[in-house]
N, CA, C and O atoms as a MOPAC input file, in Angstrom:
PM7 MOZYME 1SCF
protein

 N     43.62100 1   122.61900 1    46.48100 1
 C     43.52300 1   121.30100 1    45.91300 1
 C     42.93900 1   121.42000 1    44.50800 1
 O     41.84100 1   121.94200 1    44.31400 1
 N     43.67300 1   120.94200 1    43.57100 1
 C     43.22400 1   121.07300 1    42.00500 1
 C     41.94200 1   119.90400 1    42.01500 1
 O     41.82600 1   118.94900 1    42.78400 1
 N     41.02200 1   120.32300 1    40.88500 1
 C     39.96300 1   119.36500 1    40.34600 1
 C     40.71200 1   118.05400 1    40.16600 1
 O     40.10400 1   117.02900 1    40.47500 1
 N     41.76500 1   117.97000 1    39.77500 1
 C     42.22800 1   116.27400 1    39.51400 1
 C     41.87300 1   115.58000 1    41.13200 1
 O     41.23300 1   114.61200 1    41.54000 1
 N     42.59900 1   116.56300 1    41.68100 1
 C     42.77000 1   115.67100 1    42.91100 1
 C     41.66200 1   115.44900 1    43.73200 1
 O     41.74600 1   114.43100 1    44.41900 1
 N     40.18400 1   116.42100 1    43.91100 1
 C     39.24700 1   116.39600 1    44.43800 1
 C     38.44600 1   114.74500 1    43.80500 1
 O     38.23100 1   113.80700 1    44.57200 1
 N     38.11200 1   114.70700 1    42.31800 1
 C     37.83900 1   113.75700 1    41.46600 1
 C     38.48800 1   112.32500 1    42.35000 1
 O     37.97900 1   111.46000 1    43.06200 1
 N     39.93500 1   112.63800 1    41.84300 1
 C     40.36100 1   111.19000 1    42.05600 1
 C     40.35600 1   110.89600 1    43.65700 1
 O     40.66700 1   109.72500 1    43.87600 1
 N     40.13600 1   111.50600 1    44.61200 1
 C     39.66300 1   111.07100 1    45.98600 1
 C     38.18200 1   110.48700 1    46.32600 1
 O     37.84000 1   109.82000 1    47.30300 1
 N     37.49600 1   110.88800 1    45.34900 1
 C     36.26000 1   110.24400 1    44.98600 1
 C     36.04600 1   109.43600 1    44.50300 1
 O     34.91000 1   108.98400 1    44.64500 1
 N     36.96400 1   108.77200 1    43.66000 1
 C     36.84300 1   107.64700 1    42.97000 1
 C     37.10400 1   106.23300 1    44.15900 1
 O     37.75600 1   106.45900 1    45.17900 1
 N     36.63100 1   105.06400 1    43.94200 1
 C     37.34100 1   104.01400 1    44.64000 1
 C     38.29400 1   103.87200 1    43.82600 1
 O     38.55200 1   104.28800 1    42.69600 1
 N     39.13600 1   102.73900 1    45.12100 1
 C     40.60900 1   102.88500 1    44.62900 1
 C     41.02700 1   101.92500 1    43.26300 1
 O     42.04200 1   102.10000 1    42.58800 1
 N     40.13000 1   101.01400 1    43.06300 1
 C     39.92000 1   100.39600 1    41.85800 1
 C     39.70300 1   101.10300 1    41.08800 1
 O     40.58300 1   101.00400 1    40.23400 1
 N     38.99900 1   101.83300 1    40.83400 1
 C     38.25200 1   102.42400 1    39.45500 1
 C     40.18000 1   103.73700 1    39.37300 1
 O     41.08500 1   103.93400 1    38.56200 1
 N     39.99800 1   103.96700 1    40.03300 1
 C     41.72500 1   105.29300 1    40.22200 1
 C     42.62700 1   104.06000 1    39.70900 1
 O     43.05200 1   104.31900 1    38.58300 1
 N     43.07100 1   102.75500 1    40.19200 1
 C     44.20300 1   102.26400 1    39.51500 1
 C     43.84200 1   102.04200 1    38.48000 1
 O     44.64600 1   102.25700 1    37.57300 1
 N     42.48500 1   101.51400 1    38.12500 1
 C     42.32400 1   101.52600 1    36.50500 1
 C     42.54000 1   102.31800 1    35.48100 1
 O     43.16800 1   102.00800 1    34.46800 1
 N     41.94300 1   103.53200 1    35.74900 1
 C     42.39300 1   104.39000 1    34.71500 1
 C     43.56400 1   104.51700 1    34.42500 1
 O     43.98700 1   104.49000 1    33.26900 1
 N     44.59000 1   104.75100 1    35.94600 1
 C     46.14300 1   104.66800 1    35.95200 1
 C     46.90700 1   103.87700 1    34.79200 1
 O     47.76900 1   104.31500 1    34.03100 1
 N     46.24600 1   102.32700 1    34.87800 1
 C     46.89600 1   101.31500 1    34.37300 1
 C     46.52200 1   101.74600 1    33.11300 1
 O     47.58400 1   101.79200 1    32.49100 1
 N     45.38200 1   102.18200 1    32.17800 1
 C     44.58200 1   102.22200 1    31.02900 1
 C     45.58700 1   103.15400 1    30.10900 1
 O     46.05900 1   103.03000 1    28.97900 1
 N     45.71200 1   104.48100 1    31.49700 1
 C     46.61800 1   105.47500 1    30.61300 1
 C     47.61200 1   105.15300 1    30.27100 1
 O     47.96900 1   105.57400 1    29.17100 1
 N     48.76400 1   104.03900 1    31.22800 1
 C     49.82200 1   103.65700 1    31.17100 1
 C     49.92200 1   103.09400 1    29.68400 1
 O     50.58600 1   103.66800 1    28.82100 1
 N     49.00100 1   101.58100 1    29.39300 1
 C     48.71300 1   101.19700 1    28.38000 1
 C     48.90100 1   101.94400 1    27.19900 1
 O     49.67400 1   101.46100 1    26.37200 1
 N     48.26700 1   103.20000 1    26.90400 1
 C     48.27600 1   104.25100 1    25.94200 1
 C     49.64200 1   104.46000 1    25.56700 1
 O     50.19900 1   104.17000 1    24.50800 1
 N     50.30100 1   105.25600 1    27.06100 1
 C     51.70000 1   105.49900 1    26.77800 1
 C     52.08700 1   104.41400 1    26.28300 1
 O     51.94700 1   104.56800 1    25.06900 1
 N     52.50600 1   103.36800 1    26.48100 1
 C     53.40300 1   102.26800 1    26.02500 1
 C     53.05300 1   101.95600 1    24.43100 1
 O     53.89200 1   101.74400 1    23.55400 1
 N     51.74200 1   101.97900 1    24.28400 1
 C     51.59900 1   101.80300 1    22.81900 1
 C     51.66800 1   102.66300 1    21.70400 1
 O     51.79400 1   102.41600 1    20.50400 1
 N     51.57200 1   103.59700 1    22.25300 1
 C     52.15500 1   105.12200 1    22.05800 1
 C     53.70700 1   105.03700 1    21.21100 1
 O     54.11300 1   105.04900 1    20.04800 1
 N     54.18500 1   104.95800 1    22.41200 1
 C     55.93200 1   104.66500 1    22.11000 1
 C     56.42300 1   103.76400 1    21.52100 1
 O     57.59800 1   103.64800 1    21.17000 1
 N     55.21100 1   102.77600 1    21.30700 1
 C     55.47800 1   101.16700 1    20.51900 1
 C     55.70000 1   101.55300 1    19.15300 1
 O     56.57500 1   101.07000 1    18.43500 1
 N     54.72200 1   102.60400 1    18.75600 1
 C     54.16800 1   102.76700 1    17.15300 1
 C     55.20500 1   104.27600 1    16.82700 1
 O     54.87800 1   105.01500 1    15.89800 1
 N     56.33700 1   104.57300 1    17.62100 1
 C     56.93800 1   105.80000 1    17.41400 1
 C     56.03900 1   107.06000 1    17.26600 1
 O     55.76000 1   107.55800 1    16.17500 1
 N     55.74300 1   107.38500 1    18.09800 1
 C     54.79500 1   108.71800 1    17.86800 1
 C     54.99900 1   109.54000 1    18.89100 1
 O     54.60400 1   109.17800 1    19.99900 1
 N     55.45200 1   110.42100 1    18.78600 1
 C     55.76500 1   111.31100 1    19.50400 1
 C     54.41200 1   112.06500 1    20.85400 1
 O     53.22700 1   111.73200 1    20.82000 1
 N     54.75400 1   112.65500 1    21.47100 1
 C     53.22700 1   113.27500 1    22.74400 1
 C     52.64000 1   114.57300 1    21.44100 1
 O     51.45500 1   114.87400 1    21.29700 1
 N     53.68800 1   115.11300 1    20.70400 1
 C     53.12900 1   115.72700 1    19.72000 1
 C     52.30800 1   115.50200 1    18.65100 1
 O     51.30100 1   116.10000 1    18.27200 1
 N     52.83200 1   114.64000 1    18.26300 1
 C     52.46100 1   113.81900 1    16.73800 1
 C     50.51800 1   113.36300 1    17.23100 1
 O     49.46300 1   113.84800 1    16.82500 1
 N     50.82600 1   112.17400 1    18.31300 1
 C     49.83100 1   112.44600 1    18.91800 1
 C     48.07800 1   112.99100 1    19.17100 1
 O     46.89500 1   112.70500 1    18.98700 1
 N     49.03800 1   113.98000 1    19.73300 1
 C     47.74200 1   114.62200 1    20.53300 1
 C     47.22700 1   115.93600 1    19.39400 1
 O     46.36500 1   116.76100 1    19.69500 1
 N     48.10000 1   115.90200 1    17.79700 1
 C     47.96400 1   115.95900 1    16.71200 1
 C     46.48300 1   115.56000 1    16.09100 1
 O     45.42900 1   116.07100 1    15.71100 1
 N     47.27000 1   114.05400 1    16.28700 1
 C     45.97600 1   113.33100 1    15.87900 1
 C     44.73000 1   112.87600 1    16.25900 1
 O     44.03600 1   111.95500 1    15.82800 1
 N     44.56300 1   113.70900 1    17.17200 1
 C     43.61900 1   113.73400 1    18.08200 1
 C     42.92800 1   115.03800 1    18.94900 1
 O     42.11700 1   115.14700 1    19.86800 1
 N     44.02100 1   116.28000 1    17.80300 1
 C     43.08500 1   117.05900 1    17.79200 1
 C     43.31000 1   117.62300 1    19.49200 1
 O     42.86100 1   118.71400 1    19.84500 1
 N     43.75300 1   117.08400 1    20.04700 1
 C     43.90000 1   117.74800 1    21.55900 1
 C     44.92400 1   118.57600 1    22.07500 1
 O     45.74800 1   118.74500 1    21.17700 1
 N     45.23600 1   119.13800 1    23.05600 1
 C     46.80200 1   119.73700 1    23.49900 1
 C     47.79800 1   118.40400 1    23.85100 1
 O     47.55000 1   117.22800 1    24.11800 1
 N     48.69400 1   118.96400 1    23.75500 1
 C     49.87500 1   117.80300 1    24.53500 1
 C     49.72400 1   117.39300 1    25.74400 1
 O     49.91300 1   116.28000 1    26.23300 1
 N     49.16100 1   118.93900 1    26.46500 1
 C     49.28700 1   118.59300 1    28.40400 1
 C     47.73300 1   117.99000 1    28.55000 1
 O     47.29900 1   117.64000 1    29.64700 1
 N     47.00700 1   117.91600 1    27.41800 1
 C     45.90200 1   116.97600 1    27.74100 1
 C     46.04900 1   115.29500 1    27.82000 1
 O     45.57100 1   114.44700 1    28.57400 1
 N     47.30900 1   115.22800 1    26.20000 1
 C     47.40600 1   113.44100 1    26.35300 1
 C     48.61000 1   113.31200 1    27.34600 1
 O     48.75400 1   112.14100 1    27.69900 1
 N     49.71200 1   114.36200 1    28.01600 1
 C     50.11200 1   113.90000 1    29.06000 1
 C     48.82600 1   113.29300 1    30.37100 1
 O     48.74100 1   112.17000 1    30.86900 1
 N     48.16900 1   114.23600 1    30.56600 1
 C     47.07000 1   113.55100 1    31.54700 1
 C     46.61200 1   112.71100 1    31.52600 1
 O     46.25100 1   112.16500 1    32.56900 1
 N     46.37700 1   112.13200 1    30.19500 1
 C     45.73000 1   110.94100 1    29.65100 1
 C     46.75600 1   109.37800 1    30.69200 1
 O     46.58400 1   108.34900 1    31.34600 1
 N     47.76700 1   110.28500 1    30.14500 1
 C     49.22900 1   109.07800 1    30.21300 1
 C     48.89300 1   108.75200 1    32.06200 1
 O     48.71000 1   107.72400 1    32.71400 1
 N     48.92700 1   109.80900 1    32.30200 1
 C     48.89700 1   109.70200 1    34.24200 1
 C     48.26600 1   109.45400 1    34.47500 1
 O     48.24200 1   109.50400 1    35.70500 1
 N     47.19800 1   108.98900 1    33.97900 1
 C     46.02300 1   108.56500 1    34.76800 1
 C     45.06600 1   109.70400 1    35.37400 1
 O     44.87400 1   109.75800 1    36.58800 1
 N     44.63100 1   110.37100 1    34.72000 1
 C     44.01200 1   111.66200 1    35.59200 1
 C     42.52000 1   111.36400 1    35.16500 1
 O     42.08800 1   111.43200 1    34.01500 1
 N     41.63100 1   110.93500 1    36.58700 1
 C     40.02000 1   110.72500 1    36.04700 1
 C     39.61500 1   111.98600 1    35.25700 1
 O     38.77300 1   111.65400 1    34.42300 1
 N     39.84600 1   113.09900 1    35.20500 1
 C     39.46100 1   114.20100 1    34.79900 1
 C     39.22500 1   114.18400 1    33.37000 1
 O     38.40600 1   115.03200 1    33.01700 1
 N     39.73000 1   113.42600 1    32.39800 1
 C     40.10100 1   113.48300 1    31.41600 1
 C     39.00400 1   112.71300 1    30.60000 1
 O     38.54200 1   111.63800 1    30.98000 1
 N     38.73500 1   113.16800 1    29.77900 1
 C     36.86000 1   113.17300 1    29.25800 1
 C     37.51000 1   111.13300 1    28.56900 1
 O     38.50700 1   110.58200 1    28.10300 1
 N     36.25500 1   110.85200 1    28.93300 1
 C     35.89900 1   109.57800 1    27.72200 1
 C     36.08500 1   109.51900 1    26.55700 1
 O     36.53400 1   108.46200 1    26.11400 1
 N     35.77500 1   110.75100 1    25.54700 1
 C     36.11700 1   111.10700 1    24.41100 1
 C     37.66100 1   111.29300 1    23.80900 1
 O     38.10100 1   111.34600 1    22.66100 1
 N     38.16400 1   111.35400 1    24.88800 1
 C     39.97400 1   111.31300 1    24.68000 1
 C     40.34400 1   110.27500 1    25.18000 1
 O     41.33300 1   109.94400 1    24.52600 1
 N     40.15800 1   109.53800 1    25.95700 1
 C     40.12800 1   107.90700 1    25.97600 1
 C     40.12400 1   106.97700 1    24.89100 1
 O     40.85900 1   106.06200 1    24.52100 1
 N     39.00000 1   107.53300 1    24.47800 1
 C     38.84000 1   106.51400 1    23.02800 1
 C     38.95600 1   107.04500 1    21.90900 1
 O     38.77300 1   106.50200 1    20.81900 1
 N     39.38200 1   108.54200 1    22.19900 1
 C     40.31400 1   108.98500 1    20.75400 1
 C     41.62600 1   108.64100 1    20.78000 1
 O     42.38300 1   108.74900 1    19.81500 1
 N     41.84300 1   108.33700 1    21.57600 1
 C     43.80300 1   107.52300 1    21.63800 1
 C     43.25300 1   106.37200 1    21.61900 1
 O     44.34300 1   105.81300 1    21.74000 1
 N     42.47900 1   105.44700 1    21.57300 1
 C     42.51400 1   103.79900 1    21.02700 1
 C     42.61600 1   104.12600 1    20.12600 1
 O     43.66600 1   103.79700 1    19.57400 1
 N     41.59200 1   105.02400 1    19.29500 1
 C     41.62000 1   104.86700 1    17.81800 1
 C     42.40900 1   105.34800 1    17.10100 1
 O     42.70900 1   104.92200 1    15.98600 1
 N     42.80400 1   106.20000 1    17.58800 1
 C     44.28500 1   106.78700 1    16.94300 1
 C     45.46200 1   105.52300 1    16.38300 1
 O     46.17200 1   105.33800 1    15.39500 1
 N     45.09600 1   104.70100 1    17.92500 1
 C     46.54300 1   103.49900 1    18.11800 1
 C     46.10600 1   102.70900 1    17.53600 1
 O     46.93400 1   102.01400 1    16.94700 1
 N     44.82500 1   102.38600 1    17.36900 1
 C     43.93200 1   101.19800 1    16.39200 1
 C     43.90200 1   100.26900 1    17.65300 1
 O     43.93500 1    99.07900 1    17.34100 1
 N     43.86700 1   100.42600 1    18.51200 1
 C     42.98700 1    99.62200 1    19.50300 1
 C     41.51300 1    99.82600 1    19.95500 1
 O     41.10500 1    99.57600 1    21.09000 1
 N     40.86500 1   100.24500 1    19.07000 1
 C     39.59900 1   100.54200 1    19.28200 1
 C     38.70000 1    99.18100 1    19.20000 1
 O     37.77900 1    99.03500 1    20.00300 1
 N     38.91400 1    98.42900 1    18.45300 1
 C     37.79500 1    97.19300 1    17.62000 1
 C     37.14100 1    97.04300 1    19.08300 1
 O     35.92700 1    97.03700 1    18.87900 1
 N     37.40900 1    96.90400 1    20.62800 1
 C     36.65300 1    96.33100 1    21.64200 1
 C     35.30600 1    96.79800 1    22.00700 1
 O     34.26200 1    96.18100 1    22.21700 1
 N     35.74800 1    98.67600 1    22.03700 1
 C     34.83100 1    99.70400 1    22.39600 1
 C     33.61700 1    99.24000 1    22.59800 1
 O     33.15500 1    99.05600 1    23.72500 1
 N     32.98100 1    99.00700 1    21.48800 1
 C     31.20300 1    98.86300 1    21.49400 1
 C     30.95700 1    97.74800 1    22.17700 1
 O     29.74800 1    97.58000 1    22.33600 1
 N     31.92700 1    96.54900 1    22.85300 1
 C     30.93200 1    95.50800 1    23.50100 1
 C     31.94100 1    95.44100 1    24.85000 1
 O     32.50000 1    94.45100 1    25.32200 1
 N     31.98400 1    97.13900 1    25.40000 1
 C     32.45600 1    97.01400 1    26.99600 1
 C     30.97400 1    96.78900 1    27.93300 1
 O     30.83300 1    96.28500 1    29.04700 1
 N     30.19500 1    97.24500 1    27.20800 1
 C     28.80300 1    97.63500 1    28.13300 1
 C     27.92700 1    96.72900 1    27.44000 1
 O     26.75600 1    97.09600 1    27.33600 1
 N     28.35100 1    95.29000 1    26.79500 1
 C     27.14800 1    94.60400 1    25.49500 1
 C     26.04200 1    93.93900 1    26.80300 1
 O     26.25900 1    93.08400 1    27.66200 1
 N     24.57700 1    94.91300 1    26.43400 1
 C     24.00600 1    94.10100 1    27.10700 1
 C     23.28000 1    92.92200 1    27.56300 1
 O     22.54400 1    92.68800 1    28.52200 1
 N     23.76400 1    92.18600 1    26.47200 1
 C     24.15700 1    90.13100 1    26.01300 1
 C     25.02600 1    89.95700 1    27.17600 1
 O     24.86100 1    88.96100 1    27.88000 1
 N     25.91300 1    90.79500 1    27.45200 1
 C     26.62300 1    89.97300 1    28.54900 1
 C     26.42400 1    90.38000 1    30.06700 1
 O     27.03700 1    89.86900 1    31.00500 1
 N     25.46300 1    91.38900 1    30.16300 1
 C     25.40500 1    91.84100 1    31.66700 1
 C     24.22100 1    90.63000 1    32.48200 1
 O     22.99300 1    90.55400 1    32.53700 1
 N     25.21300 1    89.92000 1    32.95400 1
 C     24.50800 1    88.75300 1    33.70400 1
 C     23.70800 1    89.21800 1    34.92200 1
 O     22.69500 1    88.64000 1    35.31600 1
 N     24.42300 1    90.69100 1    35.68700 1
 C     23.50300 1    90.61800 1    36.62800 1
 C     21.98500 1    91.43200 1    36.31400 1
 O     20.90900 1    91.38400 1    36.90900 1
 N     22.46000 1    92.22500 1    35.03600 1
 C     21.12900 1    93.29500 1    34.90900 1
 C     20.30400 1    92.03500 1    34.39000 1
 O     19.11300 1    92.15500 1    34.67400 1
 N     20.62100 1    90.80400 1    33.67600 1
 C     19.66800 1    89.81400 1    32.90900 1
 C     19.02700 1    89.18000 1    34.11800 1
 O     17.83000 1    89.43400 1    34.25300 1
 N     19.68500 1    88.27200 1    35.17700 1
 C     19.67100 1    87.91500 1    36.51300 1
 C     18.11000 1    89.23300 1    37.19200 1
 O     17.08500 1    88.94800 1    37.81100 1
 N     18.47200 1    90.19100 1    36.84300 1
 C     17.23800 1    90.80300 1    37.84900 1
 C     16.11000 1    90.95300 1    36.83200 1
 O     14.97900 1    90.61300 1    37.18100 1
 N     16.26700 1    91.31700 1    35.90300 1
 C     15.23500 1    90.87100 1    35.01400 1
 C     14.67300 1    90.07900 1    35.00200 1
 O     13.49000 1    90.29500 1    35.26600 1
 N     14.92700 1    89.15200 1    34.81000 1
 C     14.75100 1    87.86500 1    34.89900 1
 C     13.46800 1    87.60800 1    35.94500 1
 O     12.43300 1    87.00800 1    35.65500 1
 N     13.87200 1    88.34600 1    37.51100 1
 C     13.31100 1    88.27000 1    38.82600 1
 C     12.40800 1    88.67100 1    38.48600 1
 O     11.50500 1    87.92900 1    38.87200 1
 N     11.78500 1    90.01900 1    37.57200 1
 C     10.99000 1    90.83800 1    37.47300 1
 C      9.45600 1    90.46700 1    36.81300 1
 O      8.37700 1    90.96600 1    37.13400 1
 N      9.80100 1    89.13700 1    35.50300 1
 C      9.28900 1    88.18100 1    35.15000 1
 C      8.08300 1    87.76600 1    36.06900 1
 O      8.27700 1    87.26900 1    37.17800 1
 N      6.38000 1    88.07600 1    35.37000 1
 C      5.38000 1    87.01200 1    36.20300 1
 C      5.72000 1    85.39200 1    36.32500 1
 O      6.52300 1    84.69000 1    35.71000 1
 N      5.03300 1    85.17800 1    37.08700 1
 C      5.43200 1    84.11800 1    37.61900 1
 C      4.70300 1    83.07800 1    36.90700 1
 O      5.09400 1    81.91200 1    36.84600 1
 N      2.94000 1    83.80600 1    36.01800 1
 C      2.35200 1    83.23400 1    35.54500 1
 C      1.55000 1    83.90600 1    34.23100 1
 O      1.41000 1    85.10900 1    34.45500 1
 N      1.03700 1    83.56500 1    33.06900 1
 C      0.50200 1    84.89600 1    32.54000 1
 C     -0.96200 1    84.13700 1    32.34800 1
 O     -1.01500 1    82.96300 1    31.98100 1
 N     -2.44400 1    85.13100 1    32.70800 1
 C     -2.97100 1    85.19400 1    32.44800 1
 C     -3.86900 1    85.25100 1    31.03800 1
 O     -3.69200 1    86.13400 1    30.19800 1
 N     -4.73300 1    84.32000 1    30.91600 1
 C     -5.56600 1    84.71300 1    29.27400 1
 C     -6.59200 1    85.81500 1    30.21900 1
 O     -7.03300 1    85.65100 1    31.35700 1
 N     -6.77100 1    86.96900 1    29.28000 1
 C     -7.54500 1    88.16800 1    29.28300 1
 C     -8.67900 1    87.37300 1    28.71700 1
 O     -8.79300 1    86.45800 1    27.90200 1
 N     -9.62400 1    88.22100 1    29.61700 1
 C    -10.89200 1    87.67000 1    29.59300 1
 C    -11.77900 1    88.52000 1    28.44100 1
 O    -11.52700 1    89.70800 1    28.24200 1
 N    -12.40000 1    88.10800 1    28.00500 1
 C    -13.33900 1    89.13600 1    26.53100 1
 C    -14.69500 1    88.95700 1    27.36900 1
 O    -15.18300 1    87.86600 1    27.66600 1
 N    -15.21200 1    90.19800 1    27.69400 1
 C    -16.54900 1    90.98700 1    28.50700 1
 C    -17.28200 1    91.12000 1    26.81300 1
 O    -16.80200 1    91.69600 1    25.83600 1
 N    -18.50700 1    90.40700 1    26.92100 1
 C    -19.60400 1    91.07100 1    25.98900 1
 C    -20.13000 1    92.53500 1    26.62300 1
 O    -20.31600 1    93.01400 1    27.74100 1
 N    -20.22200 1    92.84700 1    25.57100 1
 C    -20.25600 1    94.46700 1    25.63900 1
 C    -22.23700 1    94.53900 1    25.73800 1
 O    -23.12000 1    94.19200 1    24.95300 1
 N    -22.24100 1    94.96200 1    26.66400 1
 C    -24.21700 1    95.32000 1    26.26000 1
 C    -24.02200 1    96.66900 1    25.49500 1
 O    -23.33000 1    97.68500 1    25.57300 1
 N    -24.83200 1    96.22400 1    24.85100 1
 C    -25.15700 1    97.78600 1    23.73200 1
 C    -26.76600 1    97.86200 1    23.77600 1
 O    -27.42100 1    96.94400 1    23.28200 1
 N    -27.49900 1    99.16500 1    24.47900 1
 C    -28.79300 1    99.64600 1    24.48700 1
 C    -28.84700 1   100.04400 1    23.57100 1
 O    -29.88500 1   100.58800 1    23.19500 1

């Protein structure tokens, strides 16, 4: 059993069609802008049988080549606010929980000095 396949049995099956669909995306925009798997993976500095993997969906395939084919395609502008943490309602939501309930004024102790 190759590393792809160990990986992607580990993945849930959501997170596996996603990438699927993500790579698909690539290809299509890929072929939108005429660019060959050569031209490519050229411009990005990678092998060919790497941005084929890309195309298939293979979890294996680093983050860094993910989002070196947005930017290649100029679909990058989203990148920086997948994870904005302005919008993570539930990490704000527990925070939130974590919050006293009340805050105390600190009390000032005179100091004896012998």
């Amino acid at each position: 059993m190759t590393q792809s396949n160990l990986t992607r049995k580990g993945l849930p099956p959501e997170i596996a069609d996603t990438i699927t669909v993500l790579g698909e995306h690539i290809r299509i925009a890929r072929k939108r802008r005429n660019l060959t798997m050569a031209e490519m993976s050229s411009r990005m500095f990678i092998t060919r049988k790497t941005l084929a993997r890309l195309e298939k969906g293979d979890p294996g395939v680093s983050l860094a080549v993910f989002t070196s084919a947005l930017w290649v395609l100029g679909l990058d502008d989203n990148l920086k606010n997948l994870a904005e943490p302005t919008q993570d309602t539930i990490g704000i939501f527990h925070e939130q929980k974590k919050l006293p309930k009340r805050i105390r004024a600190v009390r000032q102790h005179d100091e004896l000095d012998f």
